[in-house]
C-alpha positions as a LaTeX table, in Angstrom:
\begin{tabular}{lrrr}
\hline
Residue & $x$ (\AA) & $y$ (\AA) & $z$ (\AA) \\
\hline
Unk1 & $-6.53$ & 43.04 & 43.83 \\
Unk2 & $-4.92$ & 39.68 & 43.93 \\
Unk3 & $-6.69$ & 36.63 & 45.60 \\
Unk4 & $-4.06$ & 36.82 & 48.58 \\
Unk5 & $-4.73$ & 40.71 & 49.13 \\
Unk6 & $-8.51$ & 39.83 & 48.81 \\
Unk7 & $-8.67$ & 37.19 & 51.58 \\
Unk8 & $-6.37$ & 39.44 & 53.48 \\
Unk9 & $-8.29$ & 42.43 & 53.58 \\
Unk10 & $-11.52$ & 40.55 & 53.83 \\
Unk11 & $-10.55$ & 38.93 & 57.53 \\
Unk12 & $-9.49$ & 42.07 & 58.42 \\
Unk13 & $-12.69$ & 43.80 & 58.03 \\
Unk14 & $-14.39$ & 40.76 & 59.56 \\
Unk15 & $-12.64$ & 40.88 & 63.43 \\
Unk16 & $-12.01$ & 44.77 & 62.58 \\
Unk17 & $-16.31$ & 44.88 & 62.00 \\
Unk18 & $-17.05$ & 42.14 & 63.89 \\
Unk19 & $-15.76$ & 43.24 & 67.06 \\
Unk20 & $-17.06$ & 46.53 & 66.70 \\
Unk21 & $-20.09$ & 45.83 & 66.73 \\
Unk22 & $-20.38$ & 43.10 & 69.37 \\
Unk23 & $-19.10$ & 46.07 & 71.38 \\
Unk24 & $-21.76$ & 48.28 & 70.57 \\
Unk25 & $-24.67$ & 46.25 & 70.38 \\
Unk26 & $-23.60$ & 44.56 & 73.80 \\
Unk27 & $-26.93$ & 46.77 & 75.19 \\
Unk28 & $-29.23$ & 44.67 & 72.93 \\
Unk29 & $-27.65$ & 41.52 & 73.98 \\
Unk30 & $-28.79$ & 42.23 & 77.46 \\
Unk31 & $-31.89$ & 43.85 & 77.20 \\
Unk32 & $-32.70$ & 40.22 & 74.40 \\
Unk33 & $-31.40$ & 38.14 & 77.00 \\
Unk34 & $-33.60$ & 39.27 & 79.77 \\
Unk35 & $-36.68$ & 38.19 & 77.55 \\
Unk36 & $-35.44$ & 34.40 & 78.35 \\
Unk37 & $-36.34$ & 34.70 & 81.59 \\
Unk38 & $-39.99$ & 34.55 & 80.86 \\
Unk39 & $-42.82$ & 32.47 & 80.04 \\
Unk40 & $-42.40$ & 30.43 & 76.52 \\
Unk41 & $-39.17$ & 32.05 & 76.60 \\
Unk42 & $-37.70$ & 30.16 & 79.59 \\
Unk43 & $-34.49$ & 28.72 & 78.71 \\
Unk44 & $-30.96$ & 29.05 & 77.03 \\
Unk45 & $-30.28$ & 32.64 & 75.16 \\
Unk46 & $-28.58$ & 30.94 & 72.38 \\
Unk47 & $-29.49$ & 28.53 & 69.87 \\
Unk48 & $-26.62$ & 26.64 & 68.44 \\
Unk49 & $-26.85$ & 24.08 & 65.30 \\
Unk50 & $-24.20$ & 22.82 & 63.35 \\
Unk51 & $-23.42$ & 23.81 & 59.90 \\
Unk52 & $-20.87$ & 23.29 & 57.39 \\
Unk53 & $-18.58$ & 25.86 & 56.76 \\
Unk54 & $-15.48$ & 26.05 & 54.34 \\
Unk55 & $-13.34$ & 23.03 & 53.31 \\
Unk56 & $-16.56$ & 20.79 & 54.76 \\
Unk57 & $-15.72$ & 22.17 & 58.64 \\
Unk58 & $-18.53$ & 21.40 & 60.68 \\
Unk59 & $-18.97$ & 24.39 & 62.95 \\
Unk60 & $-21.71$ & 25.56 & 65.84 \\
Unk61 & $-23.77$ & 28.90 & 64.32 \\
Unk62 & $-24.93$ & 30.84 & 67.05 \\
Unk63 & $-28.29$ & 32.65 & 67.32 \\
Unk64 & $-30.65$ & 34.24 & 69.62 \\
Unk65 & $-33.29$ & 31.14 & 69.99 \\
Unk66 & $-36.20$ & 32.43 & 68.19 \\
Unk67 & $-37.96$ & 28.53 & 69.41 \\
Unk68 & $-39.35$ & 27.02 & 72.76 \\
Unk69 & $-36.42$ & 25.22 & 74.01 \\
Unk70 & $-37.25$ & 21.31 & 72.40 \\
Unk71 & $-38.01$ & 22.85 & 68.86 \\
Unk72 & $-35.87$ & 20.66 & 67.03 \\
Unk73 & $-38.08$ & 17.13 & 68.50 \\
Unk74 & $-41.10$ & 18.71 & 67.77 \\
Unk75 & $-39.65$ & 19.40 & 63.93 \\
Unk76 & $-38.37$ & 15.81 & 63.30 \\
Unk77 & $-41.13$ & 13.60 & 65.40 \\
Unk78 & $-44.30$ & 15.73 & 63.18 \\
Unk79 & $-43.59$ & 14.09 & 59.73 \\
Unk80 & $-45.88$ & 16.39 & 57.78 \\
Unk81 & $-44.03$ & 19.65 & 59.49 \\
Unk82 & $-40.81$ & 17.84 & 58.25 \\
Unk83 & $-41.90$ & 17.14 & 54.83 \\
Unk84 & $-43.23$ & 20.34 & 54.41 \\
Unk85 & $-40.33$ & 22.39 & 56.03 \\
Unk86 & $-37.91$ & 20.50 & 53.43 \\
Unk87 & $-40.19$ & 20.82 & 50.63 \\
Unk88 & $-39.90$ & 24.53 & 51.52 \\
Unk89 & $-36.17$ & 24.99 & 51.14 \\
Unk90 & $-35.68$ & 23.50 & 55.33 \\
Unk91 & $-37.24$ & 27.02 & 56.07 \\
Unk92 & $-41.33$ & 27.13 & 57.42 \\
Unk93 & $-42.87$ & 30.90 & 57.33 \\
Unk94 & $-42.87$ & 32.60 & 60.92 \\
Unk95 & $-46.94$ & 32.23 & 60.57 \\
Unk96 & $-47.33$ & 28.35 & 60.13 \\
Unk97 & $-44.79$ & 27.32 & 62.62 \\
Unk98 & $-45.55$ & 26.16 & 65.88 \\
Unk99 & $-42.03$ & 25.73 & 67.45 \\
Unk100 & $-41.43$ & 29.52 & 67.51 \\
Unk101 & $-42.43$ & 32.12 & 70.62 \\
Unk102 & $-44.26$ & 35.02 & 69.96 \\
Unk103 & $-40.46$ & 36.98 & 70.99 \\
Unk104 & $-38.60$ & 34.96 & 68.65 \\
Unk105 & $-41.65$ & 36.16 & 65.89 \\
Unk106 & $-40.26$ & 39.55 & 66.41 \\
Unk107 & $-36.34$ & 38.64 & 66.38 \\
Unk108 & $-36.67$ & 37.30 & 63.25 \\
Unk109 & $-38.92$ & 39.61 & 61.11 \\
Unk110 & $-36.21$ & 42.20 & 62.43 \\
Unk111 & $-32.87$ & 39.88 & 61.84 \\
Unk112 & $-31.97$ & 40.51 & 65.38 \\
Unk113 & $-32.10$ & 36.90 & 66.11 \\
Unk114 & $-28.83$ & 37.04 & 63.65 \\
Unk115 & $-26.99$ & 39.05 & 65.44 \\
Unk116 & $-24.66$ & 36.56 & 67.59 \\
Unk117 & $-23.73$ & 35.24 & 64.56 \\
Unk118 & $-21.07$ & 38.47 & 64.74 \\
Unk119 & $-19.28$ & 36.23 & 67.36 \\
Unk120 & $-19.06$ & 32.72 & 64.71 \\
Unk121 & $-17.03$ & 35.91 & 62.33 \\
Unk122 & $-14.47$ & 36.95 & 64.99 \\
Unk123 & $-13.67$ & 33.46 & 65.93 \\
Unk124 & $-13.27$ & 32.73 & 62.17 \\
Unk125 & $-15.98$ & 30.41 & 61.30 \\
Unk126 & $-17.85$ & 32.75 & 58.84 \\
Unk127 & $-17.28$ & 35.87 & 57.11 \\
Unk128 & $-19.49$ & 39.01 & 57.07 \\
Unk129 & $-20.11$ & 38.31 & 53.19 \\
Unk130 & $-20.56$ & 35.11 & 51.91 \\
Unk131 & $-22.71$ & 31.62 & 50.92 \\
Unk132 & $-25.13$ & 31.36 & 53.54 \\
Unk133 & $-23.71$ & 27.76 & 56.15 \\
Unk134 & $-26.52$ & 24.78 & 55.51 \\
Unk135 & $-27.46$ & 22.41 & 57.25 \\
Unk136 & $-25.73$ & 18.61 & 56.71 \\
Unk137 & $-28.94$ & 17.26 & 54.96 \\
Unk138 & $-29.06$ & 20.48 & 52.72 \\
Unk139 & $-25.65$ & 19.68 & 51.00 \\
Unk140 & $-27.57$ & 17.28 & 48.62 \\
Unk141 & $-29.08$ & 20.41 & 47.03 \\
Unk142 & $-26.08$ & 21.72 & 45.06 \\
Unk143 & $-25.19$ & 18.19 & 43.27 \\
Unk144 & $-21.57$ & 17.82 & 42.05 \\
Unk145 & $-20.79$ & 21.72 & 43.15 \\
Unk146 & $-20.99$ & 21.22 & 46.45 \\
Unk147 & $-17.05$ & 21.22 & 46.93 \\
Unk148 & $-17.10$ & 24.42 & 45.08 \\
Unk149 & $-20.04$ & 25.90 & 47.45 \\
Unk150 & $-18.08$ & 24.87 & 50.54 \\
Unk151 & $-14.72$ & 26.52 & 48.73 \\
Unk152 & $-15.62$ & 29.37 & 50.48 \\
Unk153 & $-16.18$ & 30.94 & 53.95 \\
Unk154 & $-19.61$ & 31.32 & 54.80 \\
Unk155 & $-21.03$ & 34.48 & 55.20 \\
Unk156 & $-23.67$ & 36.22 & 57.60 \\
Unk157 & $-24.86$ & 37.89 & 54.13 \\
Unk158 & $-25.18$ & 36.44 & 50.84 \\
Unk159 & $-26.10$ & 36.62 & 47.16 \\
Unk160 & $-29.37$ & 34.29 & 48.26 \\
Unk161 & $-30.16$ & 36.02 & 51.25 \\
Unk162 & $-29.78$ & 39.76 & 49.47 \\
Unk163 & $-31.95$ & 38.46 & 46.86 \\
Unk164 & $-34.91$ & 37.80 & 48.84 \\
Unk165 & $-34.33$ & 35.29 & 51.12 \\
Unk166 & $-37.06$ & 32.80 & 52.02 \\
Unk167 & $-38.90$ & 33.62 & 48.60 \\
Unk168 & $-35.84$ & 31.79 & 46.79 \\
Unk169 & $-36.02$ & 27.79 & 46.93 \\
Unk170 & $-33.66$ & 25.49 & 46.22 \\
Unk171 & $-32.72$ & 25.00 & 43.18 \\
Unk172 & $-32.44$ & 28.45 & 42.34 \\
Unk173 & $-30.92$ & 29.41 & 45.86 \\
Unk174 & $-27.81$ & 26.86 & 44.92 \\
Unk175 & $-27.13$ & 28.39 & 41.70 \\
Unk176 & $-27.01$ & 31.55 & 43.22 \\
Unk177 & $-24.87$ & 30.89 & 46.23 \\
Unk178 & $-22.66$ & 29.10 & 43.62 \\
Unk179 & $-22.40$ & 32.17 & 41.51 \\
Unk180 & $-21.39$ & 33.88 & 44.41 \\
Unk181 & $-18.01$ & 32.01 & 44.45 \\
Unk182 & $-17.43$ & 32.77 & 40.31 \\
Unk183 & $-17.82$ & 36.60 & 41.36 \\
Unk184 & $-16.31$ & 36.80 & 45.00 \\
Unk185 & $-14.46$ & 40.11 & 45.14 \\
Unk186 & $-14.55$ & 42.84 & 47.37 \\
Unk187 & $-16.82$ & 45.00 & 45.23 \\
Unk188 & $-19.19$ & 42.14 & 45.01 \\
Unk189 & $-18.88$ & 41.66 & 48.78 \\
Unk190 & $-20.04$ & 45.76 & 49.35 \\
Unk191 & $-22.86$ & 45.39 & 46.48 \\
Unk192 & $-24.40$ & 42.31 & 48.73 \\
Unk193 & $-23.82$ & 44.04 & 51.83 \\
Unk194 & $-25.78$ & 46.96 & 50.43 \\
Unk195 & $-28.45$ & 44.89 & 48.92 \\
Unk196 & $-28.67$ & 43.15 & 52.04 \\
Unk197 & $-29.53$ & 46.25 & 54.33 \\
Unk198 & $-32.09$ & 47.27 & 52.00 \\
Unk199 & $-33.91$ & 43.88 & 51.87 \\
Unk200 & $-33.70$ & 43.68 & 55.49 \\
Unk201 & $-35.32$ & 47.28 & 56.32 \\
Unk202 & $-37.55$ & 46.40 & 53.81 \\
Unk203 & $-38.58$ & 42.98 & 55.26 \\
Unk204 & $-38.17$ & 41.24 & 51.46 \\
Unk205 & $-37.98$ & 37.77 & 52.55 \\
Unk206 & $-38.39$ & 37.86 & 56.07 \\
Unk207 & $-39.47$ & 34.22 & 57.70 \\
\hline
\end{tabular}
């Protein structure tokens, strides 16, 4: 398949998927967004940080806050959280951190807290299959490939995340986002998407 057929057929399983399955998940999305009304809960439904996507687009990822609502003070005011969360490949286990709710515990060791990330695919921000979008600060990590990293659209699944996720630090989660791009096809995109479902029924990974 040529690289224009690829890219082709790749957006059109992303809105085709994509808004699918907003549709038939929309009875999670409520019965997740009631939880917000409650105790450590309180607060917006969605988290929203910016990332940067393809060609160096800044973007807003959207998630189902897994954190109390002034998580990201409490990261960058505690220096030895900070140092520790970057020295950790900007991830911190579920267990040692502080800034997430007992609810959010559970949305992320099930990946439900990815879920809205199905809308940042239908408005074209991210793919289904792909490098996983970092952080600005995280960019320093893959050195003099970054323009080839960001070459890409990001994906909600990826080489790094199929491969175990938070066990992989950096630098061995650069090279293999950066392989990614070498091998991008849409074979390669099914074979993640497949080792992706099994690590996440599994739990390899899970923060």
């Amino acid at each position: 398949m040529s690289e224009t057929g690829y890219l082709f057929t790749k957006r059109f399983l992303d809105i085709s998927v994509s808004l699918f399955s907003l549709i038939i998940l929309s009875p999670v999305f409520l019965i997740v967004s009631i939880f917000y009304y409650f105790g450590d809960n309180r607060g917006p439904i969605f988290y929203q940080q910016i990332r940067i996507g393809q060609n160096h687009k800044e973007f807003n990822i959207y998630k189902f806050r897994s954190m109390v609502v002034d998580a990201e003070d409490r990261l960058y005011t505690n220096k030895s959280l900070y140092t520790k969360f970057v020295k950790n490949g900007y991830k911190l286990s579920t267990k040692e951190d502080p800034r997430i709710t007992k609810f959010g515990s559970f949305l992320r060791k099930t990946s439900i807290d990815e879920l809205p990330q199905f809308i940042n695919i239908l408005k074209g921000d991210m793919s289904i299959i792909g490098p996983r979008p970092v952080v600005p600060k995280e960019l320093v990590e893959y050195g003099e490939y970054v323009d080839k990293f960001l070459s890409v659209k990001p994906g909600a699944m990826g080489l790094w995340q199929a491969s175990g996720r938070s066990k992989i630090h950096y630098p061995e989660r650069a090279q293999l986002e950066i392989s990614y791009v070498d091998q991008a096809s849409l074979w390669f995109d099914f074979k993640i998407l497949f080792m992706t479902v099994i690590a996440i029924f599994k739990g390899d990974g899970a923060m």
